[in-house]
C-alpha positions in Angstrom: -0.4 -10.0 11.6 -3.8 -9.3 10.6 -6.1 -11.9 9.9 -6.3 -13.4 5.9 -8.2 -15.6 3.8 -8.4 -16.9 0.4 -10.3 -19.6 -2.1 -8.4 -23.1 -0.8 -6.7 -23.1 -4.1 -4.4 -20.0 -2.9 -4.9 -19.8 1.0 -6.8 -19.6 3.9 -5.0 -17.4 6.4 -4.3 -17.2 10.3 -6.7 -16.3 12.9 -6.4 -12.8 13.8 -4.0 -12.3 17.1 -4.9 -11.2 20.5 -4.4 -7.9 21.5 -7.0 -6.2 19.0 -9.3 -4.6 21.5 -12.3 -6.6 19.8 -14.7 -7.4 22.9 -15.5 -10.6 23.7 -18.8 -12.2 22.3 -19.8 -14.7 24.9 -19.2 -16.7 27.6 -17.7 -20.1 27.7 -17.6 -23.2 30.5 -14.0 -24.1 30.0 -13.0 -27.7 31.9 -10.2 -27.0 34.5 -8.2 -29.4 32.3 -8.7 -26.4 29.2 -8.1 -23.5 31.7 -4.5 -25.0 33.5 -3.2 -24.5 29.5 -3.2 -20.9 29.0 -0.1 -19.1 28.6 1.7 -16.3 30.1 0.6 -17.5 33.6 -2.7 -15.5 33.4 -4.4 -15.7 36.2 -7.6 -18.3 36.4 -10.9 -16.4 36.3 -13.3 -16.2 39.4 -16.0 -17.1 37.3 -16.4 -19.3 34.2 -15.3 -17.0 31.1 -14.0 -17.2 27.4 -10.3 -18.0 27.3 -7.6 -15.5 27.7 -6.0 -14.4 24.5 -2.7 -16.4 23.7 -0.3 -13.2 22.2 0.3 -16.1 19.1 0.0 -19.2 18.0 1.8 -22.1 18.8 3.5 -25.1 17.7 2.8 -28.5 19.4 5.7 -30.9 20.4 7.0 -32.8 17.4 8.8 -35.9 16.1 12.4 -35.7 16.9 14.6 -33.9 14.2 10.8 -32.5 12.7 11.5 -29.3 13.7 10.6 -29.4 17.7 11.0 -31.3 21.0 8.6 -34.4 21.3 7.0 -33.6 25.2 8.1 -36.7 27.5 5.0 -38.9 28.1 2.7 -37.4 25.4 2.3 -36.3 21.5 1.4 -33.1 23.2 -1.8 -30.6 22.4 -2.7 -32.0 19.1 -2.0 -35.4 19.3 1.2 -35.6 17.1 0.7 -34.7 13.7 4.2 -35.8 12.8 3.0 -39.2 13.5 0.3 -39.1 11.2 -0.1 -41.4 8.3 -0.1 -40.5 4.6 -3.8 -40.9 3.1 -4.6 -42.2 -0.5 -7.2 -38.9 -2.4 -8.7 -38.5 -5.7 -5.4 -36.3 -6.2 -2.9 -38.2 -5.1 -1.0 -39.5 -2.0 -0.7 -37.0 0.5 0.9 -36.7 3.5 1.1 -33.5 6.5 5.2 -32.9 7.3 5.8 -31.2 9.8 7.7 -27.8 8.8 11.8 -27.8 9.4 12.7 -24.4 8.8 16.2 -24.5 7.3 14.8 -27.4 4.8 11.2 -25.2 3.7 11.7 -21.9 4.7 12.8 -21.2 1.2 9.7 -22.7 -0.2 7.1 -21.3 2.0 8.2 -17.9 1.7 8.4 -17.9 -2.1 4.4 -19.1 -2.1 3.9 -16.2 0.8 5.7 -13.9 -2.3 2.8 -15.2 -4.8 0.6 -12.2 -5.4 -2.5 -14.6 -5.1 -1.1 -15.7 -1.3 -0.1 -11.9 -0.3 -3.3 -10.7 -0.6 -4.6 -12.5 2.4 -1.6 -14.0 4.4 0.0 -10.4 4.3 3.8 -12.4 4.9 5.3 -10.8 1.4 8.7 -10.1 1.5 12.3 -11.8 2.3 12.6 -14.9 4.0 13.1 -13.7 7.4 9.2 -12.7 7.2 8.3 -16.1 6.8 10.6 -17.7 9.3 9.7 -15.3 11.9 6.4 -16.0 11.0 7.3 -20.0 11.6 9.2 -19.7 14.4 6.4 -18.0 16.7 4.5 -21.4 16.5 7.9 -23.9 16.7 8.9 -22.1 20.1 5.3 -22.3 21.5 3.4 -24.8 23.9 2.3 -26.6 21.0 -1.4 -24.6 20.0 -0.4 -24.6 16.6 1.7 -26.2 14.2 2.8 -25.5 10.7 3.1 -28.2 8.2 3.9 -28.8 4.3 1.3 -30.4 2.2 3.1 -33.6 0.7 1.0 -34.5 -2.6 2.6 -38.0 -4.3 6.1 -37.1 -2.9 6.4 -33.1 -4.0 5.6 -30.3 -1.3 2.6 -28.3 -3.1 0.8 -26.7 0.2 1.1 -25.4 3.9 -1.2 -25.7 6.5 -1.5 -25.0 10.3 -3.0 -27.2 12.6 -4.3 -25.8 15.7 -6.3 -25.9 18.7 -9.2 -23.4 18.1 -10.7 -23.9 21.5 -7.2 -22.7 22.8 -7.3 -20.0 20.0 -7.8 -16.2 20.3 -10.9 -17.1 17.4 -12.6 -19.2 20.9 -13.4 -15.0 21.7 -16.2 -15.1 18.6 -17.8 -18.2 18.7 -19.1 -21.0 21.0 -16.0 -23.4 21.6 -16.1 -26.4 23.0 -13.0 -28.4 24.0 -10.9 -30.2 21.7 -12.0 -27.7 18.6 -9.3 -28.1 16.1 -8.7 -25.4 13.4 -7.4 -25.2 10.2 -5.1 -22.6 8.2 -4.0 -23.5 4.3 -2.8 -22.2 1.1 -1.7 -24.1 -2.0 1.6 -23.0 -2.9 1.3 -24.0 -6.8 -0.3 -22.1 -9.9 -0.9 -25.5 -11.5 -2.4 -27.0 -8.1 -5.1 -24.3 -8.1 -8.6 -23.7 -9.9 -9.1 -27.7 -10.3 -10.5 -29.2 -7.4 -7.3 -30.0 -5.3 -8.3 -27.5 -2.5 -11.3 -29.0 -1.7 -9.9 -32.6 -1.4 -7.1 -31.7 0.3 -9.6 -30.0 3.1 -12.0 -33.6 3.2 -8.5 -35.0 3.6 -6.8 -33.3 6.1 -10.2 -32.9 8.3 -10.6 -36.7 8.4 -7.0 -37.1 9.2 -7.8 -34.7 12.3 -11.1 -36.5 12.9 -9.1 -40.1 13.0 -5.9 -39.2 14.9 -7.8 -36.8 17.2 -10.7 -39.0 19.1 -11.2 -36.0 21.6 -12.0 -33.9 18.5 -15.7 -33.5 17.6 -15.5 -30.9 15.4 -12.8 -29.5 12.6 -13.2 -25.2 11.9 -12.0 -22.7 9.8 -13.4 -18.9 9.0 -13.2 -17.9 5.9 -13.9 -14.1 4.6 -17.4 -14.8 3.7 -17.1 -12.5 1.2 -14.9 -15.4 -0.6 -17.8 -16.8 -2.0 -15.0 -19.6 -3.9 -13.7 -20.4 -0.8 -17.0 -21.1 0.9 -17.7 -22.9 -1.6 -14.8 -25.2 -1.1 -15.2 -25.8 2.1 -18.9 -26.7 2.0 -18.0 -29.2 -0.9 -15.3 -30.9 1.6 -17.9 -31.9 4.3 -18.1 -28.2 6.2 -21.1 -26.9 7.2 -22.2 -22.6 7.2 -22.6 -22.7 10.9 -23.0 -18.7 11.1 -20.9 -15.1 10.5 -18.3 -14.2 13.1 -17.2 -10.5 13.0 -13.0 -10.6 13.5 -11.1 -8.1 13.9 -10.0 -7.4 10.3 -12.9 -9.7 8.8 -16.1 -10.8 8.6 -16.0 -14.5 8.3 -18.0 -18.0 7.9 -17.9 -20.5 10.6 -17.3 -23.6 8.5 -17.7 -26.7 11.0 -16.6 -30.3 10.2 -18.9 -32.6 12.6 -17.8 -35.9 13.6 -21.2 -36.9 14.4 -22.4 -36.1 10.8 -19.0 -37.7 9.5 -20.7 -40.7 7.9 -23.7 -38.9 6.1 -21.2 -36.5 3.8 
């Protein structure tokens, strides 16, 4: 699908996919470790390079029963976000669940209906849109994985967690390993226009930041024309770190720095 965006308080949409004939903007030292993940069994490169494009995201091994197969010996690509703990905000108790399709499909795909989400996340229609939509992450090697936002015990958001560095988005800007990437929309009328966006982003970024030690930095591109948005994310701790031209967007760089962690 092409890429979307929106203000936090609807949704900030996917990265766009591979396969889109953009060029490539740079080059990028990838660690052997970073290379052996790529999918499809591309061939290596000669020569250091930017990664190869991953034809979609994917999910990363989960709890059992939370929707995917836990990888034996590990908590796989992103470090197990079932496993992660609730976290006490300004709004509320809130918690990332991993998605279960036959339990939220229903939900998801009515928010993905909202004219406010449509607009950018382009997954309108009947159900089967959004489970298709789910499914391309569950059955992956674990780049990506899609989550409900649980705010004091009620499912009010979605979000995907993924590995930007592994991403097709590591084409357009200067990746380093371990980049992790965020993907959200709030799925309520009443959630939006108040604040909860933007503390749900601090939240969910310092949850990456303290479950993911091999994570410097937390990303996301919104449409920099989405001036709201920007704005929500530079309130939650992002920095403007420059414009990236997608394929269907021009978007900000927001970056979340560990290093500057303390000092926001």
């Amino acid at each position: 699908m092409p890429p979307a965006d929106a203000h936090p308080d609807t949704g900030t949409g996917p990265a766009p996919q591979a396969g889109t004939g953009t060029e490539d903007t740079l080059d990028l030292q990838l660690s052997e470790e970073l290379l052996a993940l790529f999918a499809d069994g591309a061939p290596r490169p000669a020569t250091p390079g930017p990664p190869p494009s991953p034809v979609r995201p994917a999910t990363p091994p989960h709890a059992p029963g939370a929707g995917g197969q836990l990888r034996p010996g590990g908590a796989g690509l992103l470090d197990g976000p079932a496993q992660w703990r609730p976290v006490t905000t300004p709004a509320g108790v809130f918690q990332l669940v991993p998605v279960r399709p036959r339990r939220d499909v229903a939900a998801i795909s009515r928010w993905m209906n909202d004219p406010a989400v449509a607009a950018f996340w382009e997954l309108a229609g009947p159900e089967s849109v959004t489970a298709a939509h789910l499914r391309s992450q569950l059955d992956g090697d674990g780049r990506s994985v899609p989550c409900l936002g649980v705010l004091d015990g009620t499912p009010m958001s979605y979000w995907e967690i993924y590995r930007a560095d592994l991403d097709p988005l590591a084409r357009h800007y200067p990746a380093r390993p371990h980049d992790t990437g965020i993907h959200l929309l709030i799925g309520g009328v009443s959630d939006r226009g108040r604040g909860v966006g933007t503390t749900l982003l601090r939240a969910v970024a310092d949850l990456v930041l303290d479950n993911r030690p091999r994570c410097a930095r937390v990303v996301a591109e919104p449409d920099l024309r989405n001036t709201p948005s920007v704005s929500a994310f530079l309130s939650a701790g992002f920095r403007f770190s420059a414009e990236v031209e997608l394929p269907d967007k021009r978007a900000a760089l927001m970056i979340r720095d560990r290093a500057h962690r303390a000092l926001l």
